[in-house]
C-alpha positions as CSV (number, residue, x, y, z in Angstrom):
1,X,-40.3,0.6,15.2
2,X,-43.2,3.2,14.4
3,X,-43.7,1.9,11.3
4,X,-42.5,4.9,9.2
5,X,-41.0,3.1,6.4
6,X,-44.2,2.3,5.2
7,X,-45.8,5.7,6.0
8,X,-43.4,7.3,4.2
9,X,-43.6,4.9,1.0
10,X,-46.9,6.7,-0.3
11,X,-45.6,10.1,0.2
12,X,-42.6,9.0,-2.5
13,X,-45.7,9.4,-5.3
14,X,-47.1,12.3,-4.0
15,X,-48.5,15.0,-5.8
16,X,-46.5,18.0,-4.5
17,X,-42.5,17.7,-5.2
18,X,-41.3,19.5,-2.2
19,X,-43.3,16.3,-0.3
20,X,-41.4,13.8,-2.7
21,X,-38.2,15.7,-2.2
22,X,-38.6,15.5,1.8
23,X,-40.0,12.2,2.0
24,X,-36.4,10.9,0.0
25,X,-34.3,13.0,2.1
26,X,-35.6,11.4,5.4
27,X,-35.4,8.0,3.9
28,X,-32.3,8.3,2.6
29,X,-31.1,9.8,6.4
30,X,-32.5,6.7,7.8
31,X,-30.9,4.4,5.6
32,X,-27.4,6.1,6.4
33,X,-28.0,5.6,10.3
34,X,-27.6,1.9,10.0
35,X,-27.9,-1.3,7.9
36,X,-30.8,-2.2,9.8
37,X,-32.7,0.5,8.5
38,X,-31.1,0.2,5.1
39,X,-32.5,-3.2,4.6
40,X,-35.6,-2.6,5.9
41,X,-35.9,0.5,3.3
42,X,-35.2,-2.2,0.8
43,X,-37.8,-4.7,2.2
44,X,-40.5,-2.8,2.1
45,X,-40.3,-2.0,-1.4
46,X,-39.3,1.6,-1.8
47,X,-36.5,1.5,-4.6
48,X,-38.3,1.0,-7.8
49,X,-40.8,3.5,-6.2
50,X,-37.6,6.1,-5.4
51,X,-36.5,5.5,-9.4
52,X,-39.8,5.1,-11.1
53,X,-40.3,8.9,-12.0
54,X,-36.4,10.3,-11.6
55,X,-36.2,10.9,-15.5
56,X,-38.9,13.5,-15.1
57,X,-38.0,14.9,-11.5
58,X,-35.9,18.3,-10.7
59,X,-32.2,18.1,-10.0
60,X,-32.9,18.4,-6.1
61,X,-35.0,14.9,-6.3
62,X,-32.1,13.8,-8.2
63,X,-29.9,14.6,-5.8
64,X,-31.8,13.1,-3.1
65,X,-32.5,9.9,-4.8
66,X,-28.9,9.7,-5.2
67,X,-28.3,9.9,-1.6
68,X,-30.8,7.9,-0.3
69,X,-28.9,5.1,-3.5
70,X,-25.6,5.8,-2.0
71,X,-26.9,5.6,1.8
72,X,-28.1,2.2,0.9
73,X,-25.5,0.7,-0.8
74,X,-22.9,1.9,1.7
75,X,-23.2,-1.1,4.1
76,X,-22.9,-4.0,2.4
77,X,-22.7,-5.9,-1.1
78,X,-26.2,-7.6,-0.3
79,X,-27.8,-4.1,-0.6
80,X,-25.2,-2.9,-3.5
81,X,-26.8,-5.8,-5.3
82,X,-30.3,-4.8,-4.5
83,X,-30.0,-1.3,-6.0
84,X,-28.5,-2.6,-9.1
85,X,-31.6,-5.6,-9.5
86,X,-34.3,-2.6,-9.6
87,X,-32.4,-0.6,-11.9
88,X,-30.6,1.8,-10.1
89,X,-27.5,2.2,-12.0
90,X,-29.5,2.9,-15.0
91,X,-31.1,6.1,-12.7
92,X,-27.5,6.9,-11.5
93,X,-26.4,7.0,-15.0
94,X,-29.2,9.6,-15.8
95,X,-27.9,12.1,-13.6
96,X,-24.4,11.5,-14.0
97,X,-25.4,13.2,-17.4
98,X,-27.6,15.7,-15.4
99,X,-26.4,20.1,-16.3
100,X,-26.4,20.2,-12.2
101,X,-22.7,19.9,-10.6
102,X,-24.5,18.8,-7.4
103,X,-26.4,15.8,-8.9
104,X,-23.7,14.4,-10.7
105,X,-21.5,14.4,-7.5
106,X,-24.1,12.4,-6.1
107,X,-24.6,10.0,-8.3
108,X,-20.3,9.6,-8.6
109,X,-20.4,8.9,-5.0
110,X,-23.6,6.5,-5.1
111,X,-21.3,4.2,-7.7
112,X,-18.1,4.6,-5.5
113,X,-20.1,3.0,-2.9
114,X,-21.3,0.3,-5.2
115,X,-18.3,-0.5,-6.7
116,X,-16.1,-0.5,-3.5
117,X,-17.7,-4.1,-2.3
118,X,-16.6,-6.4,-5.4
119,X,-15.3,-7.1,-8.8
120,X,-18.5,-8.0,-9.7
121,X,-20.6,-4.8,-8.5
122,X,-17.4,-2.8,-10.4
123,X,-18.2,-4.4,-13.0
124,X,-22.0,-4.1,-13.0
125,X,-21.0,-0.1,-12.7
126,X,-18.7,-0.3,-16.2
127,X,-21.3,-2.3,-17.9
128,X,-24.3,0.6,-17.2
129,X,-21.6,3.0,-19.1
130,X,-20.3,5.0,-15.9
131,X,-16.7,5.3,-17.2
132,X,-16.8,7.4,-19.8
133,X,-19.3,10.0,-18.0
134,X,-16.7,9.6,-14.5
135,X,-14.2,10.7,-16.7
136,X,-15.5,13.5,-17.7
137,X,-16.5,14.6,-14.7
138,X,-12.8,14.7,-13.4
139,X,-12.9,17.1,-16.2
140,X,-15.9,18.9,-14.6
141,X,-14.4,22.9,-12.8
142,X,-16.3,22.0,-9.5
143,X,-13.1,20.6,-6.9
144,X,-16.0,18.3,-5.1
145,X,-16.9,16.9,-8.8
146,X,-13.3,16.3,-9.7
147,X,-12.9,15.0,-5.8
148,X,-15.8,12.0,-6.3
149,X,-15.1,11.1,-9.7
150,X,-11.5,10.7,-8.9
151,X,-12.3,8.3,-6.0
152,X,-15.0,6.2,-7.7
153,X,-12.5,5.7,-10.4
154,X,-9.8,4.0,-8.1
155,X,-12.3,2.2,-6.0
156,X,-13.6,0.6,-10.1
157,X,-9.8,-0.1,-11.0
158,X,-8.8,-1.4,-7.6
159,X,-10.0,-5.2,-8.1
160,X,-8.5,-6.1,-11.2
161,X,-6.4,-5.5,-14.1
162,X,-9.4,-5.9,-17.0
163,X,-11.6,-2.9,-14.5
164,X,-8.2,-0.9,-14.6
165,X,-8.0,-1.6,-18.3
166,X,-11.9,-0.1,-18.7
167,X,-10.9,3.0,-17.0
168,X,-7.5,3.4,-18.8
169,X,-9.6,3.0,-21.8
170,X,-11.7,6.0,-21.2
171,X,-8.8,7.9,-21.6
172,X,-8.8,8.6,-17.1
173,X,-5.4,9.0,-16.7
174,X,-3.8,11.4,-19.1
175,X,-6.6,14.0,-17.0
176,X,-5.7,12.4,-14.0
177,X,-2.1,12.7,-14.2
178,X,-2.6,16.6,-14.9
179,X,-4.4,17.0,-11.6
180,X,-1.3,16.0,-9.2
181,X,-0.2,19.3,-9.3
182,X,-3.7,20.5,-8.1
183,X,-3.1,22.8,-4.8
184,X,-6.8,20.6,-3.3
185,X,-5.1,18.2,-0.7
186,X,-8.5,16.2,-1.2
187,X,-8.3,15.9,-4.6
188,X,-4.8,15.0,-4.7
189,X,-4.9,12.5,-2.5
190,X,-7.7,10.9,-4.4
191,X,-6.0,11.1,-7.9
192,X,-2.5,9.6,-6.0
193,X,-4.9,6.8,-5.1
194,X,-6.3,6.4,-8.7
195,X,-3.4,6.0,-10.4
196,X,-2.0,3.6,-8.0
197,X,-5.1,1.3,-8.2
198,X,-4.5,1.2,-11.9
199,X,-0.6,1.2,-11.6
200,X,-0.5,-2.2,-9.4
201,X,-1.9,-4.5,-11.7
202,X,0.8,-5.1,-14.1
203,X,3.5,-4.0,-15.9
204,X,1.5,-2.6,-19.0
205,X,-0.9,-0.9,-16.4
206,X,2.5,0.3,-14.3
207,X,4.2,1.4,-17.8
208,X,1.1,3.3,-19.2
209,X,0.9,5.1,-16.2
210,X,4.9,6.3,-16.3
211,X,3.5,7.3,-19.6
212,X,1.6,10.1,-18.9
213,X,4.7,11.7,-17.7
214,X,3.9,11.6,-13.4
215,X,7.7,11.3,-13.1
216,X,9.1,13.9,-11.2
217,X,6.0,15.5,-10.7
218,X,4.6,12.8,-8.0
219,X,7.8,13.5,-6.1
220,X,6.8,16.8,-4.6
221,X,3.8,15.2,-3.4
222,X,6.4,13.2,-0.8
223,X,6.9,16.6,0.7
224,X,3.0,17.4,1.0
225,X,1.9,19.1,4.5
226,X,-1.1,16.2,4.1
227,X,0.3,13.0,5.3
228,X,-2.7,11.5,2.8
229,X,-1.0,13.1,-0.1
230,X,2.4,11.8,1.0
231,X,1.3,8.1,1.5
232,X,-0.6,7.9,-1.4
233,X,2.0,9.6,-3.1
234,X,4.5,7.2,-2.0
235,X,1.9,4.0,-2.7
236,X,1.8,5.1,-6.6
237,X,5.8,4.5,-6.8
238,X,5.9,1.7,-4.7
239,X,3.2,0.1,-7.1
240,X,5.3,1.5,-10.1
241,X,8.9,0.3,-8.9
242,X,7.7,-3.5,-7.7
243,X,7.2,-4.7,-11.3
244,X,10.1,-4.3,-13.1
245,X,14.0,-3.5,-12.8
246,X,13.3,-0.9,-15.5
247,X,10.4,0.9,-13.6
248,X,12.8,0.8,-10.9
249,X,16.1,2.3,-12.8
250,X,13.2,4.8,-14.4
251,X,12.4,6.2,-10.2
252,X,16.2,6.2,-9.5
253,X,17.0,8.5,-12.6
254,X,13.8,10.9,-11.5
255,X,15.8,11.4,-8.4
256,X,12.5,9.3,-6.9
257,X,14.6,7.0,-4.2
258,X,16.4,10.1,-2.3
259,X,12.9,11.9,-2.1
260,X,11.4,8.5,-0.8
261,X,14.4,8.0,1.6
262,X,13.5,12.3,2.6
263,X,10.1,11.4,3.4
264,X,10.5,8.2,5.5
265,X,12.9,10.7,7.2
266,X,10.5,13.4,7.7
267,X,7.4,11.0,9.3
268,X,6.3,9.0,11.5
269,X,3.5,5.6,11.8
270,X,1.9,4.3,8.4
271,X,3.1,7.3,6.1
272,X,6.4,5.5,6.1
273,X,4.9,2.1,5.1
274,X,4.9,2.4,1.2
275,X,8.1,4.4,1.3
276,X,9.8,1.6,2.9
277,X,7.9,-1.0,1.0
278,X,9.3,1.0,-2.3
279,X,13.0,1.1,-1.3
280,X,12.4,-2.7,-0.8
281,X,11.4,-3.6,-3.8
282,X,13.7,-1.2,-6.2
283,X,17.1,-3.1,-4.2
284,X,15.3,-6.1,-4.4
285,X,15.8,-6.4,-8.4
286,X,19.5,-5.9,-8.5
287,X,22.8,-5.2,-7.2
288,X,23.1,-2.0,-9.1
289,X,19.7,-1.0,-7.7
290,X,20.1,-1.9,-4.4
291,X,23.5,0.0,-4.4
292,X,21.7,3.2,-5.5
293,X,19.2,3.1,-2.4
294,X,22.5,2.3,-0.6
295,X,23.8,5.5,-2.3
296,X,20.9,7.8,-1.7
297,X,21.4,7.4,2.1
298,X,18.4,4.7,2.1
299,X,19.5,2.3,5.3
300,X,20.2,4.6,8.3
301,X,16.2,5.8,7.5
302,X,15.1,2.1,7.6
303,X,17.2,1.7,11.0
304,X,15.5,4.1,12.5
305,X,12.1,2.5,11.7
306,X,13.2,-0.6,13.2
307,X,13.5,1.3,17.1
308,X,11.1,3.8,16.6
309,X,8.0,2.2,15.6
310,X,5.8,0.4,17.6
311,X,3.4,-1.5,14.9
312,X,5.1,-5.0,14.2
313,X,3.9,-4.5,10.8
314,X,6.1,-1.3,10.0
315,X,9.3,-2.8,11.4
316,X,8.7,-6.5,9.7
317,X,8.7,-3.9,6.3
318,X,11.9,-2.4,7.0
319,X,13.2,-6.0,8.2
320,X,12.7,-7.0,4.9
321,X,13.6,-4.0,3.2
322,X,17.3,-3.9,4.5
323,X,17.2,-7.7,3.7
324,X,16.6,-7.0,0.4
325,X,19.3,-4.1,0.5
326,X,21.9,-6.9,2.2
327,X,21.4,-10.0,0.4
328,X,23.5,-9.6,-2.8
329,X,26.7,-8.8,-2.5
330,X,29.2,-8.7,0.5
331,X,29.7,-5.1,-0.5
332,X,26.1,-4.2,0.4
333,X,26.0,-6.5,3.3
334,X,28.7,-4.5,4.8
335,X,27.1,-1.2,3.8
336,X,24.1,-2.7,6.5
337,X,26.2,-4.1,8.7
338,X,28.7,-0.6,9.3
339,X,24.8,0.9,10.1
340,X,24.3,-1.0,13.1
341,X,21.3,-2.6,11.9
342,X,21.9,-6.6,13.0
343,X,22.2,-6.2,16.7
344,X,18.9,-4.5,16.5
345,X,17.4,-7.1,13.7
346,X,18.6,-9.6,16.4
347,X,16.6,-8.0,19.3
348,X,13.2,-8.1,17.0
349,X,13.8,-11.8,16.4
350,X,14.5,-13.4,19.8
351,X,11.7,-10.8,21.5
352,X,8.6,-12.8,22.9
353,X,6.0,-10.0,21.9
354,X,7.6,-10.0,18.0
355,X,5.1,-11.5,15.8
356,X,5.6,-14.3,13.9
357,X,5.8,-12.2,10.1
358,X,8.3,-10.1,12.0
359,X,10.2,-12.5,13.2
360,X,10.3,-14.5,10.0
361,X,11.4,-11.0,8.1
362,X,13.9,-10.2,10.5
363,X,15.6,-13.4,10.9
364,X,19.1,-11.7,9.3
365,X,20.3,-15.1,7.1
366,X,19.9,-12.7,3.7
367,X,22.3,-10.2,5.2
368,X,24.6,-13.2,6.9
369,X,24.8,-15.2,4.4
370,X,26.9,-12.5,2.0
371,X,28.1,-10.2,4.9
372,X,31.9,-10.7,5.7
373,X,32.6,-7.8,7.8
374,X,33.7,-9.2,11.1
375,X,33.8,-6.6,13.2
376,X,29.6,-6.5,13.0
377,X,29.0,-10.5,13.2
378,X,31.2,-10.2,16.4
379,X,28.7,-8.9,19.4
380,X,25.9,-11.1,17.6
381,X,28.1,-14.4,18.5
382,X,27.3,-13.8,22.3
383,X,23.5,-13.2,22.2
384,X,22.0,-15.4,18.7
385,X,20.2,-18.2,19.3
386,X,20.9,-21.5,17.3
387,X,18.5,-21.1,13.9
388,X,21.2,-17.6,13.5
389,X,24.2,-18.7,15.1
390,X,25.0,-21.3,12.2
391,X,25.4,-18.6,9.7
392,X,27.4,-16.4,11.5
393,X,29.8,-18.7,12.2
394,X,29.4,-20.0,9.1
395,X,30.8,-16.6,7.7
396,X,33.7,-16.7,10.4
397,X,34.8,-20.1,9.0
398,X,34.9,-18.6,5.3
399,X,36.9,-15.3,5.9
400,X,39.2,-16.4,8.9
401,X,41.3,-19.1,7.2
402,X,42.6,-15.9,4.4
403,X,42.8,-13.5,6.9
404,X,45.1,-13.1,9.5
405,X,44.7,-9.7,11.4
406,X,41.0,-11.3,11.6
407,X,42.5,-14.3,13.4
408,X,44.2,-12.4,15.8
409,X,41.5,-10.2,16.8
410,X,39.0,-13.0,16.9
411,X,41.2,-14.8,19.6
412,X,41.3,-11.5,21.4
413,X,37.8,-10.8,21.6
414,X,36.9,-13.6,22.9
415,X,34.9,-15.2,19.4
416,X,37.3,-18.4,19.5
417,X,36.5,-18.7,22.5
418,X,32.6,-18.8,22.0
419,X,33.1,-20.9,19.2
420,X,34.6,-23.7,21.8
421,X,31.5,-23.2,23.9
422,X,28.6,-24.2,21.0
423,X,27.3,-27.9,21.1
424,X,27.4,-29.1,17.7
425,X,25.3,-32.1,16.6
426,X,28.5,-34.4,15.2
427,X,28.3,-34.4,11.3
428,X,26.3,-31.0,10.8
429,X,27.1,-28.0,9.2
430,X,27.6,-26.1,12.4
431,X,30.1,-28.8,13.4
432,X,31.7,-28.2,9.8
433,X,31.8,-24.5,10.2
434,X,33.6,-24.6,13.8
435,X,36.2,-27.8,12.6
436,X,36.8,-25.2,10.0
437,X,37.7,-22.4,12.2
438,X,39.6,-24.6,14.9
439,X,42.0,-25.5,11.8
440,X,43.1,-22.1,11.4
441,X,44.7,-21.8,15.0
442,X,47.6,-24.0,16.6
443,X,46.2,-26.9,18.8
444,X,47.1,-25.2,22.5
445,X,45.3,-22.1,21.3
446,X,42.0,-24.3,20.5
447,X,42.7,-25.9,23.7
C-alpha cells in the first residue's frame, strides 16, 4: 500500500550487489506472502528487470532470483505463465547448470512450482531443456539437491504419459530407483512419488519401471517409521499392479501382497488408501489372483477398515476391494462371507450419513451374486432392504432345491418363513426366486 514495489524496482539495477541481492530477497519474501503481492510484483514490471543481468551475477543473486521465480509462480498458473513469457525458464536453466549446490536447488524448486499447475507449463519446463540437468541433479551428493530434483521430476511426469516419457528418456529412473534404499525419509518419499507418477500412465511406463529392478526393494518401504514413505510406497505398487494381470502375478511372486496386507494392518487413516486400492485391483484381474490376496490373509485387514475408519472414502475402497475379492467364484465369495464382512457391508449401505460412492461400492450384489454359503446370507434376510434382498434370495432359490440339510435349517431358522412375508410384484424375478424356493417344501410347510 506504501508503494514499495516500485521503490524497490530501481534498487534491482543498482550499482552495489549486496543492494541487488537485498532488494530480490525482500521482493521475492513479499511475493511469497500472498498472490496479491505476487501479481502486483508482476504488474509493475520487475521480472525482466530481476533476469536481465543473472548471467553475469554471483550465485547468491542467483539464488535469490530463483526464489523470488519460485515465490511467484507458486500461486497460480496465471503467474507460472508470466515467468515463462519474460524468459524465466531460460534464467532457471542457467543456474540449474550453476558449480553452486544452493542455486541449483533453487532453481529445481522454481520449475517444480511451474510445472505443478499444468501439462502445458510441464511442458514449457521440458522444452527449455530442464530434464536432462534435473537428472543429474538427483545425481548431485547434496540430500536437499537430490530431495528437489526428485520432486520436480514427479510433479513434470504426473500429467501425462508423453511428460513421463521425456523424463524416462533422460535416463531418471534407473538413478531414481537406486535411491529407495536411501536412509533420508524426505528423499524417499519423493523418489516413491516419482516413480509412481511415471508408473501410472501405462503399461510400458508401469513395465519400464519393474525394469529397473524396484521389486522387492520398495517393499521395505511399507514398513517405513514415515507414514509418507509408506503411502507413497504403497501408491507406486498400486500404480504398478492396476495395469496388467502380469504386473500383478509379478507383486505376488515379490512376496508384495502379504507386505501390503502387513501394512494396512499396521496403520491407520489415508496410509491405508493405496494399500487397499492395490489389493483391489491385483484380485480384480483373476480368480487365481484374487485367491492369492485371499491367501495372504488380505480380507480380515479390509474388514477392519470397514468399522474402523471414519472417512467414507477409505471404507467405499475397501467396499470395493472385498468386491473385487468376492465376485468370481463361490469359493472366494465364501472366503468373504466366513469373515463377517456382509452384515457390516449391509450397515454401510442402508445408513443415512453413507455417501452415495459408498453406498454404490458397498451394495454386496458382486459378492451375492456368486456367494452360496447359507449360513452368511441368513442374518442379512431379516435386515436388507429390496434393491439387496432379490439376490439373496435369489442364491437361496439356487442352492436349496440340491440341498437338503440346507432345507431343514432354513425352515428352522426362520428364512422360509421370511421368504413368506416379502411382497413380490407378480411376474418378477423376486416372485421367481421365492416360487422357486416354495417348490422345494411340502404345501402345509409353505402354508
Amino acid at each position: 500500500n506504501s508503494g514499495v514495489v516500485c521503490l524497490l524496482r530501481p534498487l534491482l539495477l543498482d550499482v552495489v550487489p549486496s543492494i541487488r541481492q537485498t532488494t530480490a530477497l525482500a521482493l521475492g519474501r513479499l511475493a511469497d506472502c500472498d498472490v496479491e503481492l505476487a501479481e502486483a510484483i508482476v504488474k509493475a514490471g520487475i521480472l525482466p528487470q530481476l533476469i536481465c543481468s543473472l548471467p553475469e551475477e554471483n550465485r547468491y543473486y542467483k539464488k535469490t532470483a530463483a526464489f523470488v521465480l519460485r515465490a511467484i509462480a507458486k500461486h497460480s498458473p496465471q503467474l507460472a505463465q508470466a515467468i515463462v513469457q519474460c524468459g524465466g525458464l531460460e534464467m532457471l536453466v542457467i543456474c540449474l547448470e550453476d558449480f553452486d549446490p544452493g542455486v541449483k536447488e533453487g532453481a529445481s524448486w522454481a520449475f517444480g512450482y511451474i510445472s505443478r499447475h499444468s501439462p502445458e507449463l510441464s511442458q514449457a519446463v521440458v522444452d527449455a531443456g530442464a530434464v536432462p540437468l534435473l537428472v543429474l541433479c538427483i545425481q548431485e551428493p547434496e540430500i536437499a539437491v537430490k530431495r528437489i530434483a526428485a520432486s520436480t521430476l514427479s510433479d513434470i511426469s504426473k500429467h501425462s504419459p508423453e511428460l513421463a516419457q521425456t523424463v524416462v528418456d533422460a535416463g531418471a529412473i534407473a538413478y531414481l530407483a537406486q535411491m529407495i534404499l536411501n536412509p533420508d525419509a524426505k528423499l524417499k518419499r519423493q523418489v516413491l512419488s516419482a516413480l509412481s507418477q511415471i508408473a501410472k500412465h501405462s503399461v510400458d511406463l508401469a513395465e519400464l519401471v519393474v525394469e529397473a529392478e524396484i521389486f522387492p526393494v520398495v517393499l521395505t518401504c511399507l514398513k517405513d517409521s514415515d507414514e509418507y514413505v509408506k503411502k507413497n510406497g504403497a501408491t507406486l505398487i498400486r500404480e504398478i499392479a492396476k495395469h496388467t494381470p502380469e504386473l500383478s502375478q509379478l507383486i505376488v511372486n515379490s512376496g508384495g501382497v502379504a507386505a501390503v496386507v502387513d501394512c494396512i494392518g499396521s496403520c491407520r487413516g489415508t496410509v491405508r488408501l493405496p494399500g487397499i486400492m492395490t489389493l483391489g485391483y491385483v484380485a480384480a484381474h483373476s480368480e487365481d489372483l484374487s485367491m492369492a490376496v485371499i491367501v495372504s490373509k488380505g480380507i480380515p485387514p479390509l474388514c477392519a477398515c470397514l468399522i474402523e475408519e471414519h472417512e467414507d472414502h477409505i471404507k467405499a475402497a475397501a467396499a470395493w476391494a472385498l468386491g473385487q475379492i468376492g465376485r468370481h467364484t463361490a469359493e472366494h465369495a465364501r472366503h468373504v462371507a466366513v469373515a463377517n464382512a456382509l452384515p457390516t457391508l449391509l450397515d454401510i449401505f442402508v445408513d443415512t450419513q453413507s455417501s452415495e460412492d459408498l453406498k454404490t461400492k458397498a451394495t454386496l450384489k458382486n459378492i451375492l451374486q456368486k456367494c452360496t454359503y447359507l449360513p452368511a446370507l441368513e442374518p442379512l434376510l431379516h435386515e436388507a432392504p429390496p434393491s439387496i434382498m432379490k439376490h439373496i434370495i435369489g442364491q437361496f432359490s439356487k442352492v436349496l432345491p440340491h440341498d437338503s440339510k440346507a432345507r431343514r435349517l432354513f425352515v428352522t431358522t426362520g428364512g422360509l418363513k421370511k421368504v413368506q412375508e416379502i411382497q413380490a410384484e407378480p411376474g418378477s424375478l423376486l416372485q421367481e426366486y421365492i416360487n422357486t424356493i416354495n417348490n422345494c417344501y411340502p404345501e402345509e410347510i409353505v402354508r
